[in-house]
PDB file with one MODEL, atoms N, CA, C and O in Angstrom:
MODEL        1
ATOM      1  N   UNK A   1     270.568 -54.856 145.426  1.00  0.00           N
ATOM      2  CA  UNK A   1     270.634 -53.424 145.603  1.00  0.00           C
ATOM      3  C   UNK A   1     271.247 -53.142 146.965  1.00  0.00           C
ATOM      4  O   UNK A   1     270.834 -53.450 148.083  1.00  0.00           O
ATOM      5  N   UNK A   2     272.277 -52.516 146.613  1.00  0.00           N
ATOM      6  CA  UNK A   2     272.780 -52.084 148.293  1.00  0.00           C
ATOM      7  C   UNK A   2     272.565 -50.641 148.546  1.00  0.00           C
ATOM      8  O   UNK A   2     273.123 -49.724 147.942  1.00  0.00           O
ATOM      9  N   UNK A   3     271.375 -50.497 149.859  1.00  0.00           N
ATOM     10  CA  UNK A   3     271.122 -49.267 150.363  1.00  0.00           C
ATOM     11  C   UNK A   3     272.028 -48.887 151.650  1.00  0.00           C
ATOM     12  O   UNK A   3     272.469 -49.908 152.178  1.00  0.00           O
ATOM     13  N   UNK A   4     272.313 -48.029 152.114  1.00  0.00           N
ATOM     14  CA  UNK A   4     273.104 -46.776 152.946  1.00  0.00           C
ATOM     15  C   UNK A   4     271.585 -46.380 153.874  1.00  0.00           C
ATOM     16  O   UNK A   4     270.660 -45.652 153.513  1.00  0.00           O
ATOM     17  N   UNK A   5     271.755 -47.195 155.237  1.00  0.00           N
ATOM     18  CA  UNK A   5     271.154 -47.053 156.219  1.00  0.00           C
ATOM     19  C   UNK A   5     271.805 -46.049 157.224  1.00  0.00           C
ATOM     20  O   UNK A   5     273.021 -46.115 157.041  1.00  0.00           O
ATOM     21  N   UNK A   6     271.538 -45.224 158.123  1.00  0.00           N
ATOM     22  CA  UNK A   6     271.944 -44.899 159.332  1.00  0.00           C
ATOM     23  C   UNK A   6     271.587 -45.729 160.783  1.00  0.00           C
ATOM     24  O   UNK A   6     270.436 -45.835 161.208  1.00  0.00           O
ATOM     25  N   UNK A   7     272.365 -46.095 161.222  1.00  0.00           N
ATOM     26  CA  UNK A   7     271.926 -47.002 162.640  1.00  0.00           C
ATOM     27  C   UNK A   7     273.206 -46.646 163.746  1.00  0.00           C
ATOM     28  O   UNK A   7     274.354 -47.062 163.585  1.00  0.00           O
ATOM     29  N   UNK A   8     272.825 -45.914 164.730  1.00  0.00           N
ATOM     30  CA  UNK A   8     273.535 -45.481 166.000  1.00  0.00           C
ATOM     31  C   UNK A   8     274.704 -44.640 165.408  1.00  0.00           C
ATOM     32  O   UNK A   8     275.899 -44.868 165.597  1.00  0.00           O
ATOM     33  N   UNK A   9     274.111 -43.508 164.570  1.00  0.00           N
ATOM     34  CA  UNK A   9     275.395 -42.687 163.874  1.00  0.00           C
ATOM     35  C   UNK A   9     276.129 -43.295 163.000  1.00  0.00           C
ATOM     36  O   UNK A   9     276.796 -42.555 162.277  1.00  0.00           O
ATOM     37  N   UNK A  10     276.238 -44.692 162.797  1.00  0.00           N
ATOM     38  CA  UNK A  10     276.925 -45.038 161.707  1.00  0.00           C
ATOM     39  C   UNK A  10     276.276 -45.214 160.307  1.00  0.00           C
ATOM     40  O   UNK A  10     275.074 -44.950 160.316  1.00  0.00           O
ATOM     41  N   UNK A  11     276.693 -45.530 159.316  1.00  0.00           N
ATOM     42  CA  UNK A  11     276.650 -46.232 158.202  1.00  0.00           C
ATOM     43  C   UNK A  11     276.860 -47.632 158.195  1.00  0.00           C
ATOM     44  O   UNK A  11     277.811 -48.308 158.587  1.00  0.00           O
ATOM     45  N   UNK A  12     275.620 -47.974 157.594  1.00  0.00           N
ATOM     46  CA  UNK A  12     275.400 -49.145 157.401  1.00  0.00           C
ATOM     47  C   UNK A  12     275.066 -49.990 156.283  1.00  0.00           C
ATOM     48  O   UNK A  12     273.852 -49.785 156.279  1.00  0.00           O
ATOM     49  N   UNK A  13     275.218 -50.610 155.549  1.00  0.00           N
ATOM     50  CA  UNK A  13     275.419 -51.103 154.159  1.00  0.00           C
ATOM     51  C   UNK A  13     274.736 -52.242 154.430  1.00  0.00           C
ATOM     52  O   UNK A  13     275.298 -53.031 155.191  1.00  0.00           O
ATOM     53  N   UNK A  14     273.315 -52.625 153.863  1.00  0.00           N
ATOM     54  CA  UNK A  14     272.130 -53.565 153.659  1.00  0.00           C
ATOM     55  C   UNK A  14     272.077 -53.792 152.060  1.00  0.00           C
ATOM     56  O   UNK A  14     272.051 -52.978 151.136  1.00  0.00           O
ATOM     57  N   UNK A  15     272.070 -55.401 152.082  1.00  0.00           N
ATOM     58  CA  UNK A  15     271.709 -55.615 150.931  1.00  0.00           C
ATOM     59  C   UNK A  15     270.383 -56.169 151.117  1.00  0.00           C
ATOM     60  O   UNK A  15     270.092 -57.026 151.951  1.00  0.00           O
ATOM     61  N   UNK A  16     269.456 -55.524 150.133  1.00  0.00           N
ATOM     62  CA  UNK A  16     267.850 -56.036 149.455  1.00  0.00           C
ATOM     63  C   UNK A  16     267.877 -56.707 148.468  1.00  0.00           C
ATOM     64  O   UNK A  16     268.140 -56.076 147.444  1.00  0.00           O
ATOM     65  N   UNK A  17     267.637 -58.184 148.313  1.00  0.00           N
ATOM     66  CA  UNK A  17     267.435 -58.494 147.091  1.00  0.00           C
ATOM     67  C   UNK A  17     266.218 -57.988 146.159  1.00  0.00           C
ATOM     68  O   UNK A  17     265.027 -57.784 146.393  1.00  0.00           O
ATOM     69  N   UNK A  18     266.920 -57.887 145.145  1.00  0.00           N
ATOM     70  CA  UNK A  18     265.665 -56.981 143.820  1.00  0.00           C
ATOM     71  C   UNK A  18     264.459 -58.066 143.688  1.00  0.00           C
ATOM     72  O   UNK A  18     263.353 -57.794 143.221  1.00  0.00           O
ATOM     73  N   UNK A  19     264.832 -59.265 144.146  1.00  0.00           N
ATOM     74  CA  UNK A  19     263.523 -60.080 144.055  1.00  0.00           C
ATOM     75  C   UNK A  19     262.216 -59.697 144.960  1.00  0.00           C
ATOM     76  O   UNK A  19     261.019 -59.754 144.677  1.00  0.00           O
ATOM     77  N   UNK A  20     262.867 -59.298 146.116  1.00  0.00           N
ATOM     78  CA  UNK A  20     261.949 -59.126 147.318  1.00  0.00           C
ATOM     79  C   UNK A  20     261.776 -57.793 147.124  1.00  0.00           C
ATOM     80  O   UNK A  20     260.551 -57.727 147.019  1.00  0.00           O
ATOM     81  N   UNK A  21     262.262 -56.500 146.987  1.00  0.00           N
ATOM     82  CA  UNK A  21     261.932 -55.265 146.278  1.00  0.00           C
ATOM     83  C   UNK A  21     260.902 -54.921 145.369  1.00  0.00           C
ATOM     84  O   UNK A  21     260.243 -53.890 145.504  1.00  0.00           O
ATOM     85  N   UNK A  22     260.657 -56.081 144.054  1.00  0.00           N
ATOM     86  CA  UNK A  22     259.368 -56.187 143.140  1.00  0.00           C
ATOM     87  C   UNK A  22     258.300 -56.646 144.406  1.00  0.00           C
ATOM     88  O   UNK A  22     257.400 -55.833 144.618  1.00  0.00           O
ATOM     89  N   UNK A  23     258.315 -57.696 145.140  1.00  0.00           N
ATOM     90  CA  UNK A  23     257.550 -57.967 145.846  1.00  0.00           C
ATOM     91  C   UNK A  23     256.657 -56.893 146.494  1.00  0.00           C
ATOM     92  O   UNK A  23     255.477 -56.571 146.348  1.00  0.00           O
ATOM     93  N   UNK A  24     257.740 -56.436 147.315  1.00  0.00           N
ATOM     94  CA  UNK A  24     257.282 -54.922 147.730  1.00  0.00           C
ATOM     95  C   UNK A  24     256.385 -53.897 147.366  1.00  0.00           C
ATOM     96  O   UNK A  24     255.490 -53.321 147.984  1.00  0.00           O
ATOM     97  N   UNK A  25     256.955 -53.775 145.898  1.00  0.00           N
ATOM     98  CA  UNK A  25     256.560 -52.436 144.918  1.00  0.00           C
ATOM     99  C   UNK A  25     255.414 -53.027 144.570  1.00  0.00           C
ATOM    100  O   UNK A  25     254.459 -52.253 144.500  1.00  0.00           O
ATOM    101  N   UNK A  26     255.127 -54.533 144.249  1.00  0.00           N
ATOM    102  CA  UNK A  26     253.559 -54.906 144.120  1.00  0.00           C
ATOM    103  C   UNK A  26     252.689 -55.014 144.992  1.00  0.00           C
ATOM    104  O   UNK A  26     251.532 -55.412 144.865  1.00  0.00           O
ATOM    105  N   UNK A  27     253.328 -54.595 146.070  1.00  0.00           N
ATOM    106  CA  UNK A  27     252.114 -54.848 147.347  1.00  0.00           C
ATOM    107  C   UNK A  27     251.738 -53.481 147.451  1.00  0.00           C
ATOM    108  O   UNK A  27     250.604 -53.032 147.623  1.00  0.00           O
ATOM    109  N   UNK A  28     252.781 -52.886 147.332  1.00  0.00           N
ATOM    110  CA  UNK A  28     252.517 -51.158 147.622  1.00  0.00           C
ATOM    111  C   UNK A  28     251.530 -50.668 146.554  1.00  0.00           C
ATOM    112  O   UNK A  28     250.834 -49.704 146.874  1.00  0.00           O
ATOM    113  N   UNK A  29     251.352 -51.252 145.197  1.00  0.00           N
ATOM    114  CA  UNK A  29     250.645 -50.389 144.122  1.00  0.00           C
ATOM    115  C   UNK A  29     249.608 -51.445 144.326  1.00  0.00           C
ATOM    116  O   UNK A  29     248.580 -50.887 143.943  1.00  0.00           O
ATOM    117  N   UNK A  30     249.324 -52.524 144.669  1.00  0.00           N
ATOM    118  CA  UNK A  30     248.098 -52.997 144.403  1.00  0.00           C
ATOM    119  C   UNK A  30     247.493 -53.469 146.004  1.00  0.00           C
ATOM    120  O   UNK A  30     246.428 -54.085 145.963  1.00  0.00           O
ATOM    121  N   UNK A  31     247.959 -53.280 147.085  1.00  0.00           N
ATOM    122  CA  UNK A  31     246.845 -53.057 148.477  1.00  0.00           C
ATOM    123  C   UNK A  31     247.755 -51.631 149.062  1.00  0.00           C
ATOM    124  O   UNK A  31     247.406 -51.367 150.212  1.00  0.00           O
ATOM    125  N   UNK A  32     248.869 -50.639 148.504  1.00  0.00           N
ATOM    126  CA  UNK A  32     248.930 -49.895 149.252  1.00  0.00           C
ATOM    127  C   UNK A  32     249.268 -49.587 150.365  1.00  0.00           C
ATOM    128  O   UNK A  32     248.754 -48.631 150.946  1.00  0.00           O
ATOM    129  N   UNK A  33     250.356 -50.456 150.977  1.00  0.00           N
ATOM    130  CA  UNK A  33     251.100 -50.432 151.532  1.00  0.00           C
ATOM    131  C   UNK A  33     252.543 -49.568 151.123  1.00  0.00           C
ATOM    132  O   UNK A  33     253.203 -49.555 150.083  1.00  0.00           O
ATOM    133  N   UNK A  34     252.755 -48.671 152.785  1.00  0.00           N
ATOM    134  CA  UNK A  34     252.915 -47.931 152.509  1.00  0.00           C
ATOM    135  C   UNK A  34     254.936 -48.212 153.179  1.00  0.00           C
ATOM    136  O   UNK A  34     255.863 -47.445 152.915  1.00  0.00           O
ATOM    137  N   UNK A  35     255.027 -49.419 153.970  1.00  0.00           N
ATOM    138  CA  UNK A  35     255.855 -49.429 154.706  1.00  0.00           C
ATOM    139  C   UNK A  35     256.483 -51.074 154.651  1.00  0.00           C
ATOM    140  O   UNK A  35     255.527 -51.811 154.410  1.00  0.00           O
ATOM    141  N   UNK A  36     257.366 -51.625 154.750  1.00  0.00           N
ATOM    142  CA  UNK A  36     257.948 -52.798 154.817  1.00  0.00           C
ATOM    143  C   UNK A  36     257.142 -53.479 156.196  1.00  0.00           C
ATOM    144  O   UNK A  36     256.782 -54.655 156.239  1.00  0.00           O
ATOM    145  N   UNK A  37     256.974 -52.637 157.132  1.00  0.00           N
ATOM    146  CA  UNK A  37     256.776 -52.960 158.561  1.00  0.00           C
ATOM    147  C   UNK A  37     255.031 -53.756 158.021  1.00  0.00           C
ATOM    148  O   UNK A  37     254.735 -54.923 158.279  1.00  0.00           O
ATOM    149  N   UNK A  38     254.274 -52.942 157.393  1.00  0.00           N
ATOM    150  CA  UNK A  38     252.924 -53.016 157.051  1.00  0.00           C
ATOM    151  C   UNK A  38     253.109 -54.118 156.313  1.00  0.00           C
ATOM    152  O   UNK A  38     252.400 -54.969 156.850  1.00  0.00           O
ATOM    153  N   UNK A  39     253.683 -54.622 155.339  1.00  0.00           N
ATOM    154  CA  UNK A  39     253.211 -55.590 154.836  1.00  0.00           C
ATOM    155  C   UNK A  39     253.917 -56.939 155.385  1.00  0.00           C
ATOM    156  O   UNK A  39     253.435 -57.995 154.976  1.00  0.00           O
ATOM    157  N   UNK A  40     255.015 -57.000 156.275  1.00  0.00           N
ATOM    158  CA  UNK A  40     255.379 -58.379 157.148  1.00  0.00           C
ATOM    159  C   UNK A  40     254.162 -58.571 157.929  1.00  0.00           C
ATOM    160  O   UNK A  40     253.543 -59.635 157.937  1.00  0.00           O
ATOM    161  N   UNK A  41     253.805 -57.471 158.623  1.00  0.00           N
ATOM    162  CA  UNK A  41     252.597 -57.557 159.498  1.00  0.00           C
ATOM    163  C   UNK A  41     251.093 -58.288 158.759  1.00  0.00           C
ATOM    164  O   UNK A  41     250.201 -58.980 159.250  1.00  0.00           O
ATOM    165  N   UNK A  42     251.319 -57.778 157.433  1.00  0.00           N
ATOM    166  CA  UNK A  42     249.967 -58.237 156.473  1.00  0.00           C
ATOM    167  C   UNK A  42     250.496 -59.671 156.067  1.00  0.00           C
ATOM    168  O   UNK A  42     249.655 -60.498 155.715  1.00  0.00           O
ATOM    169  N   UNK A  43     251.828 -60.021 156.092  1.00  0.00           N
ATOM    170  CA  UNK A  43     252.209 -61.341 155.821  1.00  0.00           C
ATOM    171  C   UNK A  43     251.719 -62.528 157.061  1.00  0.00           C
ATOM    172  O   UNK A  43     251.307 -63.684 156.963  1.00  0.00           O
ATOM    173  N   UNK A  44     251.910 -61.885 157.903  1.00  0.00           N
ATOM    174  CA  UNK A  44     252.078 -63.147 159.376  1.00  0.00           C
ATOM    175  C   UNK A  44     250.298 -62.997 159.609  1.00  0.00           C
ATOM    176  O   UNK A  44     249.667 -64.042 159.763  1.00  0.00           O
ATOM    177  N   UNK A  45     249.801 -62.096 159.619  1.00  0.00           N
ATOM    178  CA  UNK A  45     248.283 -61.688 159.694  1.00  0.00           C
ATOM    179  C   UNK A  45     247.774 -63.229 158.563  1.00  0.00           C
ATOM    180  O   UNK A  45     247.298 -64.272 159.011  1.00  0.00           O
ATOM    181  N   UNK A  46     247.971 -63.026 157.522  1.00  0.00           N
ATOM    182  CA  UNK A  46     247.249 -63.880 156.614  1.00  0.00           C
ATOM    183  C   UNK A  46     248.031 -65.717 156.493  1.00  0.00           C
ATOM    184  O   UNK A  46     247.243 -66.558 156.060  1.00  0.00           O
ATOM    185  N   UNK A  47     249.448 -66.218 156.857  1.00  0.00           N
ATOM    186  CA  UNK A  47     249.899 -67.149 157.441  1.00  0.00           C
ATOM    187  C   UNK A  47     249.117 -66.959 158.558  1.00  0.00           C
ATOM    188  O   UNK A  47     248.607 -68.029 158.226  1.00  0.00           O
ATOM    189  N   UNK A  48     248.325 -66.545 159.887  1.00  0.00           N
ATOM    190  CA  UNK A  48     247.851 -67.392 160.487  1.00  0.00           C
ATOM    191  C   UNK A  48     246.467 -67.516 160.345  1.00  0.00           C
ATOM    192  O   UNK A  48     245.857 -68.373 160.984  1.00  0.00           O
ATOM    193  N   UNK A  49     245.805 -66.615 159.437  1.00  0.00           N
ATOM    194  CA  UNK A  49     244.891 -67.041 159.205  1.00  0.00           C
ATOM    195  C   UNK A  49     244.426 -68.311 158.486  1.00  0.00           C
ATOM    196  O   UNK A  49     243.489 -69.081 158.697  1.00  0.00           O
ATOM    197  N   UNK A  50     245.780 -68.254 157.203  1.00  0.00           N
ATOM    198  CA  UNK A  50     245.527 -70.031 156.826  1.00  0.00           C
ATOM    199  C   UNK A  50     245.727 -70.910 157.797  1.00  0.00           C
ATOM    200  O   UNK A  50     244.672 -71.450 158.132  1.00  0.00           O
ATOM    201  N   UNK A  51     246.842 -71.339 158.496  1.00  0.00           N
ATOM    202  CA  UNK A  51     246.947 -71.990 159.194  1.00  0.00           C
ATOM    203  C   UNK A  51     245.689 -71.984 160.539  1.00  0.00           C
ATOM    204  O   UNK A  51     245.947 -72.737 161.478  1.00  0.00           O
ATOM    205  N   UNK A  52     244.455 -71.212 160.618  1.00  0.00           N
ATOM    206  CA  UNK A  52     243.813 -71.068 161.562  1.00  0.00           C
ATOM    207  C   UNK A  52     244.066 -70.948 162.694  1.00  0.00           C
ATOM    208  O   UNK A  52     243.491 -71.774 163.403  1.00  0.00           O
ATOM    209  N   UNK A  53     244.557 -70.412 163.086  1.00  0.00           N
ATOM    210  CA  UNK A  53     245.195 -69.786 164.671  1.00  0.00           C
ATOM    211  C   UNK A  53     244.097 -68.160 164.973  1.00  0.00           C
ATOM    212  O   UNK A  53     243.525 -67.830 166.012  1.00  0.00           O
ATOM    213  N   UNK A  54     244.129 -67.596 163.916  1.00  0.00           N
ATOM    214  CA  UNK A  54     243.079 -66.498 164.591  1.00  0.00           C
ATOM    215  C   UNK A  54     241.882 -66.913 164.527  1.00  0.00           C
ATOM    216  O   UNK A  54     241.541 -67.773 163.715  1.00  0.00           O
ATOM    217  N   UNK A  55     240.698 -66.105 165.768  1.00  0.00           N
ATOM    218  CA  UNK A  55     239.685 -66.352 166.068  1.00  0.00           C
ATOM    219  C   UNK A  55     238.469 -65.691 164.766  1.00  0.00           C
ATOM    220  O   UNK A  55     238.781 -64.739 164.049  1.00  0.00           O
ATOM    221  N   UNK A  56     238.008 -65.930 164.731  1.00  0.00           N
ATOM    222  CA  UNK A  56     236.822 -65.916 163.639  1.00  0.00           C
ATOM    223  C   UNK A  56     236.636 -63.957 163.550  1.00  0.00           C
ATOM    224  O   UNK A  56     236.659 -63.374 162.466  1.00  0.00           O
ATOM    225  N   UNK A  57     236.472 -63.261 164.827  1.00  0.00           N
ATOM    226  CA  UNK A  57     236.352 -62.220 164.747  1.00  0.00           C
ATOM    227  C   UNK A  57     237.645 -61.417 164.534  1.00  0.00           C
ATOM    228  O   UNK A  57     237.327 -60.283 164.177  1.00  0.00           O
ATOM    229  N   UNK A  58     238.378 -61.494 164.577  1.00  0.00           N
ATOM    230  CA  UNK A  58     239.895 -61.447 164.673  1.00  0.00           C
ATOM    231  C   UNK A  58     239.880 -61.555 162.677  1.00  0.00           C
ATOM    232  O   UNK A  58     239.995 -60.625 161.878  1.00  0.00           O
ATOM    233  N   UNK A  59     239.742 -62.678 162.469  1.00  0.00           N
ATOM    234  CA  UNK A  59     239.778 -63.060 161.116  1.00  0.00           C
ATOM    235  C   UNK A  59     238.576 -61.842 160.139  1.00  0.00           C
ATOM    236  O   UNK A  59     238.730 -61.096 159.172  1.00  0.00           O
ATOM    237  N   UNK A  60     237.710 -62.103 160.813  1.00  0.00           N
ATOM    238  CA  UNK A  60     236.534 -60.972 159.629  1.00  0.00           C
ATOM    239  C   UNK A  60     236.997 -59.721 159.572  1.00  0.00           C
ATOM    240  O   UNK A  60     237.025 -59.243 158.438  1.00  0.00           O
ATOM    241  N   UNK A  61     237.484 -58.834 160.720  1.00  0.00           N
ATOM    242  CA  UNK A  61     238.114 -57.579 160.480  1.00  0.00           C
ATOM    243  C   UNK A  61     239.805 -57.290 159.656  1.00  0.00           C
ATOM    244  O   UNK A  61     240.332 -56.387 159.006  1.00  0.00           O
ATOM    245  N   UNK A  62     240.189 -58.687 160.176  1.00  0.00           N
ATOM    246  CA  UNK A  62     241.168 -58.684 158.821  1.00  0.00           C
ATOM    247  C   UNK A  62     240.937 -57.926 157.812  1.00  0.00           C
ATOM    248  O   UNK A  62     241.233 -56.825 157.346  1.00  0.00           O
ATOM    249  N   UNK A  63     240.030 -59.270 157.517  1.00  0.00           N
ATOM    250  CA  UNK A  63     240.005 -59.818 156.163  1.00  0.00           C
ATOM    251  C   UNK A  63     238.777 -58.638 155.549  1.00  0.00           C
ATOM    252  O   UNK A  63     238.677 -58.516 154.328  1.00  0.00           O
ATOM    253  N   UNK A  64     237.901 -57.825 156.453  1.00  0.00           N
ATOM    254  CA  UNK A  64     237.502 -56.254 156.394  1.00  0.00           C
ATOM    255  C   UNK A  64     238.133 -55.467 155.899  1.00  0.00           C
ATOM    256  O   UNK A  64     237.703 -54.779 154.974  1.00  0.00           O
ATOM    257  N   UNK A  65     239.290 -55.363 156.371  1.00  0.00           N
ATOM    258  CA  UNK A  65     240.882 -54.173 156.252  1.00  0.00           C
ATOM    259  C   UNK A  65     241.183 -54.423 155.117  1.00  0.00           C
ATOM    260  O   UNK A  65     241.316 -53.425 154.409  1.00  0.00           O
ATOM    261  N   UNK A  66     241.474 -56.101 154.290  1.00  0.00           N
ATOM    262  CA  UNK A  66     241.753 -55.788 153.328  1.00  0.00           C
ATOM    263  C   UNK A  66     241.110 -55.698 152.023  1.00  0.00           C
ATOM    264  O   UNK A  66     241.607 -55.483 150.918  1.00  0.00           O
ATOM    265  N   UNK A  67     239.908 -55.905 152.374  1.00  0.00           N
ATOM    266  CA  UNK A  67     238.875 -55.832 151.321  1.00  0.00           C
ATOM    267  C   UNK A  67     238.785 -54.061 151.242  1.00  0.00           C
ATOM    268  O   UNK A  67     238.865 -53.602 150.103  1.00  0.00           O
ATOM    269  N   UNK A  68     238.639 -53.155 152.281  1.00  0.00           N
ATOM    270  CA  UNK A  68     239.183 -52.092 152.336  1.00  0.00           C
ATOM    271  C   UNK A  68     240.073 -51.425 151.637  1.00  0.00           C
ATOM    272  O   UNK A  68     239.848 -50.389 151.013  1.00  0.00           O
ATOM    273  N   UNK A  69     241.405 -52.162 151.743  1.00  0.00           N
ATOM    274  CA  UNK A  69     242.734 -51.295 151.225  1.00  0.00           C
ATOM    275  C   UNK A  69     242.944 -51.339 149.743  1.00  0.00           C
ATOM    276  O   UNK A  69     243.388 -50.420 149.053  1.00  0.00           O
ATOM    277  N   UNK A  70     242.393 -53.081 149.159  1.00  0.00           N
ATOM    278  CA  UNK A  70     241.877 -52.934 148.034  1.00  0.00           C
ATOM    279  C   UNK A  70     241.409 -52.259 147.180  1.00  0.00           C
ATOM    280  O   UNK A  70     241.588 -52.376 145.968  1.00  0.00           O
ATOM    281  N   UNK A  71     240.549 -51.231 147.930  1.00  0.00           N
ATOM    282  CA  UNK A  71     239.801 -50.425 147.108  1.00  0.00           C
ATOM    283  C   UNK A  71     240.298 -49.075 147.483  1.00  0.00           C
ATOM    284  O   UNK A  71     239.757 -48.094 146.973  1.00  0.00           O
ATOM    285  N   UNK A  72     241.136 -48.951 148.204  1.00  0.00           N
ATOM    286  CA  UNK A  72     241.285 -47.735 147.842  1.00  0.00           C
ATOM    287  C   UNK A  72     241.025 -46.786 149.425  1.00  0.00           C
ATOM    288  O   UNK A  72     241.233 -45.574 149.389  1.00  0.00           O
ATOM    289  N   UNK A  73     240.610 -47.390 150.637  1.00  0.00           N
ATOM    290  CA  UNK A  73     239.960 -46.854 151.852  1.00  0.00           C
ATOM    291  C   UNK A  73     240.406 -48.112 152.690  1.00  0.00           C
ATOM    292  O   UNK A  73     239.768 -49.100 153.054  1.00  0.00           O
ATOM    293  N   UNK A  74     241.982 -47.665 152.909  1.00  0.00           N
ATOM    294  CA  UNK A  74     242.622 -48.555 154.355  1.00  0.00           C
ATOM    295  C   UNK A  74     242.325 -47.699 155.785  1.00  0.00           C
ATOM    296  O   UNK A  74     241.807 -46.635 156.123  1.00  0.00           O
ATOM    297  N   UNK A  75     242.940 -48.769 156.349  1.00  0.00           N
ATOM    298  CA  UNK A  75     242.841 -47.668 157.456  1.00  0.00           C
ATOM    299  C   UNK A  75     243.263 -46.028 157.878  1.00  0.00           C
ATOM    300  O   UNK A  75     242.820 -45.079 158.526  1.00  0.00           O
ATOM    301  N   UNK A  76     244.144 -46.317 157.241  1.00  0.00           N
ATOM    302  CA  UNK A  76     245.148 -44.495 157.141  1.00  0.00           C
ATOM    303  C   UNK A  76     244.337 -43.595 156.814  1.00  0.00           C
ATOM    304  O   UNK A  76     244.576 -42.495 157.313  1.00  0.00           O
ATOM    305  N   UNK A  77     243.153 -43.694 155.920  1.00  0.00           N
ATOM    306  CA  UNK A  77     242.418 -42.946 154.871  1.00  0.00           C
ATOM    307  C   UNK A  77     241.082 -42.352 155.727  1.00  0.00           C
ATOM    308  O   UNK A  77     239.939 -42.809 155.736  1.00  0.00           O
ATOM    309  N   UNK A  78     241.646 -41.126 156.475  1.00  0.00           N
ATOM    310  CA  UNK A  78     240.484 -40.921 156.827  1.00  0.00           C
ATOM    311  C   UNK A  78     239.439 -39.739 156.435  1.00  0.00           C
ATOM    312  O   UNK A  78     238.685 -39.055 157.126  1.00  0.00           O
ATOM    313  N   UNK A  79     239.714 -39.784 155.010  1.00  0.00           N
ATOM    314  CA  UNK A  79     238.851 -38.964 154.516  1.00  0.00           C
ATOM    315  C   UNK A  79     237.060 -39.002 154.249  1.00  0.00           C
ATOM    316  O   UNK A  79     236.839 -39.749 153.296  1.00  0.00           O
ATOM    317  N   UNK A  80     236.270 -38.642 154.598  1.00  0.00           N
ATOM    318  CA  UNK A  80     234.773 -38.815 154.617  1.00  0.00           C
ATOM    319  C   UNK A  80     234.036 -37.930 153.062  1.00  0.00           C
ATOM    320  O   UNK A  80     234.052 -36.793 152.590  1.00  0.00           O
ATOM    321  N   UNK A  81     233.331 -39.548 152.650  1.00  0.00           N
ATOM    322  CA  UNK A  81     232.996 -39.066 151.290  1.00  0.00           C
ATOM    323  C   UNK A  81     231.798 -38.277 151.334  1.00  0.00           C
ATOM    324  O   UNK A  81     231.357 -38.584 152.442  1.00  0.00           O
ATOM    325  N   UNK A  82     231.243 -37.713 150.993  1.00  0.00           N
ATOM    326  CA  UNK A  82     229.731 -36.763 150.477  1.00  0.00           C
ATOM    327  C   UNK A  82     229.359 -37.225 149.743  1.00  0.00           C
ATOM    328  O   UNK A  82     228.337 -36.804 149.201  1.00  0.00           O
TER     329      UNK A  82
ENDMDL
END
């Protein structure tokens, strides 16, 4: 898929592969992500958690957030239930 970016007044012509696009669209409908930026960040977050590099507390609020977004109440969501 070739999208039509703007970058420093110009036009800019990016190709996305449609492979990595489904990727996307399944992260977005099933944890809700809302941004490309959000889910690289949710990518490198969970690579270092396998690899164990984050600290245990570091790791539980993760892994909090996404037990969270899962359901429906990420962080963005700051609506208060009754």
């Amino acid at each position: 898929m070739n999208t039509e970016l703007k970058k420093y007044g110009k036009s800019v012509g990016v190709f996305i592969p449609d492979s990595l696009l489904d990727i996307l669209n399944i992260a977005k409908k099933r944890y809700g992500f809302q941004s490309i930026s959000g889910f690289i960040r949710f990518c490198i977050i969970l690579f270092l958690k396998n690899e164990g590099f984050l600290p245990k507390e570091i790791e539980s609020h993760t892994l909090l957030n996404l037990e969270k977004r899962k359901r429906g109440k990420g962080d963005g969501d700051s609506r208060v239930e009754k």
